[in-house]
C-alpha positions in Angstrom: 0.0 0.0 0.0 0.9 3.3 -0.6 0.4 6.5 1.2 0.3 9.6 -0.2 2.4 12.4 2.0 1.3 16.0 2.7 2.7 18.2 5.0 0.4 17.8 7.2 0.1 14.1 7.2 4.4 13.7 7.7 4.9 13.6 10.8 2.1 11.1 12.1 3.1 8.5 8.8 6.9 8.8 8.9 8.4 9.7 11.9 6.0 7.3 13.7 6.3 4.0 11.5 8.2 1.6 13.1 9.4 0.1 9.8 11.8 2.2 7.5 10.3 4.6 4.8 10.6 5.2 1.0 9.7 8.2 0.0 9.2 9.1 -3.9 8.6 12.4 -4.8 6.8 13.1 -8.1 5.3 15.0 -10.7 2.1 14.3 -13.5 4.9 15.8 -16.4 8.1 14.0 -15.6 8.2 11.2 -17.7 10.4 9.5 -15.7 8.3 9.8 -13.2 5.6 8.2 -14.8 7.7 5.1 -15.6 8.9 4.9 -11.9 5.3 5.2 -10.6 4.1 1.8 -11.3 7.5 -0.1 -10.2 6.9 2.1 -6.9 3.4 0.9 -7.1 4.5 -2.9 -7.3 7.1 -2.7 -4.3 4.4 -1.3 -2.5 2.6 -4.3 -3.2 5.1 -6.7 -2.3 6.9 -5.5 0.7 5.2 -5.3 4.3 9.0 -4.5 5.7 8.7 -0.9 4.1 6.1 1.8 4.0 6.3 3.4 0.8 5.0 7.2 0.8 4.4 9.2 -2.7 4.7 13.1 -2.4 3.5 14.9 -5.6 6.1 17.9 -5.6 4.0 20.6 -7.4 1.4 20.0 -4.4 3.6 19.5 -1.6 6.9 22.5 -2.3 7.4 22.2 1.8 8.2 19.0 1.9 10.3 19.3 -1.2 12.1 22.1 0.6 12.7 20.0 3.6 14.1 17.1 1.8 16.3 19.8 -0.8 14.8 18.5 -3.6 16.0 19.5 -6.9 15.6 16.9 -9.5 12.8 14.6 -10.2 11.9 11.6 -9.5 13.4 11.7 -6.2 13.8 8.6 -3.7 14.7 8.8 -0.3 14.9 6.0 2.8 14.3 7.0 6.1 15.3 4.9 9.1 13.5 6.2 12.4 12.8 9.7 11.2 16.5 10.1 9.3 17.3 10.1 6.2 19.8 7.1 4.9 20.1 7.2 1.9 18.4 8.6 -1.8 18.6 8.3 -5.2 17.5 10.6 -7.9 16.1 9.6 -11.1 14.6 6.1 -12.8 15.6 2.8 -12.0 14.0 -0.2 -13.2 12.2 -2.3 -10.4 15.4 -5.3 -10.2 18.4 -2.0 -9.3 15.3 -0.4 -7.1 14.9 -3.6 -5.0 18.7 -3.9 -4.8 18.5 -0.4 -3.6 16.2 -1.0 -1.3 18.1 -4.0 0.4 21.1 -2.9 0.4 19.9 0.1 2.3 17.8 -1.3 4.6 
């Protein structure tokens, strides 16, 4: 399952899960975003060790802010509140699972 992050909804979802976080933030027109979406979608899915949060950056600039976003699509793993580690740009769902668990 995925949840979708607002401001407002950060700090009860994230900093409170007892699992760690990955964070994808997004946009309706980046492309690559559009091709990550649905390999985000499917980890989602498939992994119950990992909450998986999507932020829509035109909707959400203070969280974008907070994270220093720059570039899009833009993937971040938080551990306990704190970021680990994060990645900018596609990867195809095999390098993001090997992401993932080397990470976590």
């Amino acid at each position: 399952m995925e949840v979708n992050l607002t401001s407002e909804n950060f700090e009860s979802t994230v900093m409170n899960s007892d699992i760690p976080v990955l964070i994808d933030f997004w946009a309706s027109w980046c492309s690559p975003c559009m091709l990550l979406s649905p390999v985000v979608e499917e980890v989602a899915e498939e992994r119950d060790d990992l909450l998986v949060c999507k932020v829509n950056a035109d909707e959400q600039p203070e969280l974008c802010i907070q994270f220093g976003v720059q570039s899009i699509p833009a993937l971040f793993i938080l551990k306990n509140g704190e970021i680990i580690d994060k990645s900018v740009g596609y990867r195809d769902k095999s390098n993001l699972l090997d992401w993932i668990d080397s990470v976590i």
